[in-house]
Structure formats: C-alpha cells, structure tokens
N, C-alpha and C positions, 0 to 999 in steps of 0.2 A: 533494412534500415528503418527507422523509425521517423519522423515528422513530429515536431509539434511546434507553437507560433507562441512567440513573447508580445503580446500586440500591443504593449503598453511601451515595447524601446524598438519597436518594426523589424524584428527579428525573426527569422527561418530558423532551428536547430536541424539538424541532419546530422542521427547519430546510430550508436550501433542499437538491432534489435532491442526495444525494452523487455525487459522480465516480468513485467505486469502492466495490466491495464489501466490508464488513463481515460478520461473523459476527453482533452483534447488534443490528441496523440493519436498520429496514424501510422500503418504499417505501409511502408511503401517497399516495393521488390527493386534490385542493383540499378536495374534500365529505369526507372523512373525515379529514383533516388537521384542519380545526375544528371535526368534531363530537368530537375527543377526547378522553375521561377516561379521567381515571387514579383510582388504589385511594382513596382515603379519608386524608390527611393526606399524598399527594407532591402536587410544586410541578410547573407546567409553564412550561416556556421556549419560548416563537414566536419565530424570526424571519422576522419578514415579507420576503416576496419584492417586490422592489421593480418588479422586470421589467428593469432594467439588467443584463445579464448581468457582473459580476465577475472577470475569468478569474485569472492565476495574478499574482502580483508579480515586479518585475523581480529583486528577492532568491532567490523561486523557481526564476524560470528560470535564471538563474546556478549557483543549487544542484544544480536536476538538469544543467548539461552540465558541470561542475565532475565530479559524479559518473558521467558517462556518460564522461568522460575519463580517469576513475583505471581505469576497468573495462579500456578499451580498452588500457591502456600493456601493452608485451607482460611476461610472465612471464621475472622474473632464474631465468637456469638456475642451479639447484645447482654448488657445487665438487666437488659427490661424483663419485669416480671412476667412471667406466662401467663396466659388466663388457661384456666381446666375448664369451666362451666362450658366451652366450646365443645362442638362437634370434635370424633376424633379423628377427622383429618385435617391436617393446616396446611397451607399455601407456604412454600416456602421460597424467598428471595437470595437468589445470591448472584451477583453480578446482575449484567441483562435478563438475565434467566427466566423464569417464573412458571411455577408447578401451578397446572390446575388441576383443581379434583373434576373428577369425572361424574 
C-alpha cells in the first residue's frame, strides 16, 4: 500500500502500491497499512485492494503515445542565417539536450 498526506484538509490516503515515485508518498507493507494512525482530528481514506490488478485505461494509453509522438516529430530548423566564418563544429540544441564539442 502506499501512504501519502493531504496536510492542507488533514487527511491520510491509503491506497493501492503506487507505479512511481513521489516525494511525499510512502510504501507501507499489509500489517502496517491497517495498523495506521494518524494525529488526533485527520480523516483516513483506504482503498481497498481488491486483488484484480487495474492497469492503465485505454484514454491513458492513447495519452502517453499521443505524447511519445509529439516528442519524436523531428525539430523545425530555424530561418536564422548560419554563420560559415565559424569553426566547423557547432553546438547543436534540441530540446533539453546540448552537444558539446570536445
């Protein structure tokens, strides 16, 4: 089960394993997932694991290659002029990326 705290409406979640990492999200094992308390006036939410595993919806997966297709489309070059009078290697940017010369 997984842990993590709404601290702004004093709230526990307890839900199934997460698929990825969070910052304030803990993994808790069966026996400590229901022995737990929380402070003195927050609320806790279980959901119960059914044993059916759930995986992603078919809107999901359309999402991620929806997006895994906008990443791959290649890079519109610039109209900006080149300069030649450079060295010939250039630095080239695309995305986060960045080539350096050696």
């Amino acid at each position: 089960m997984t842990l993590t705290y709404i601290y702004a409406e004093s709230t526990a979640v307890v839900g199934p394993l997460a698929t990825f990492s969070e910052p304030h999200a803990y993994d808790l094992c069966v026996i400590h997932a229901e022995r737990l308390k929380v402070p003195h006036g927050w609320n806790v939410i279980k959901q119960e694991v059914t044993g059916e595993e759930v995986g992603p919806s078919d809107d999901d997966l359309m999402a991620i290659a929806d997006a895994v297709r906008e990443v791959a489309k290649p890079a519109v070059e610039s109209q900006e002029p080149t300069n030649s009078s450079g060295s010939s290697s250039q630095i080239g940017r695309r995305g986060h990326l960045r080539a350096v010369p050696s």
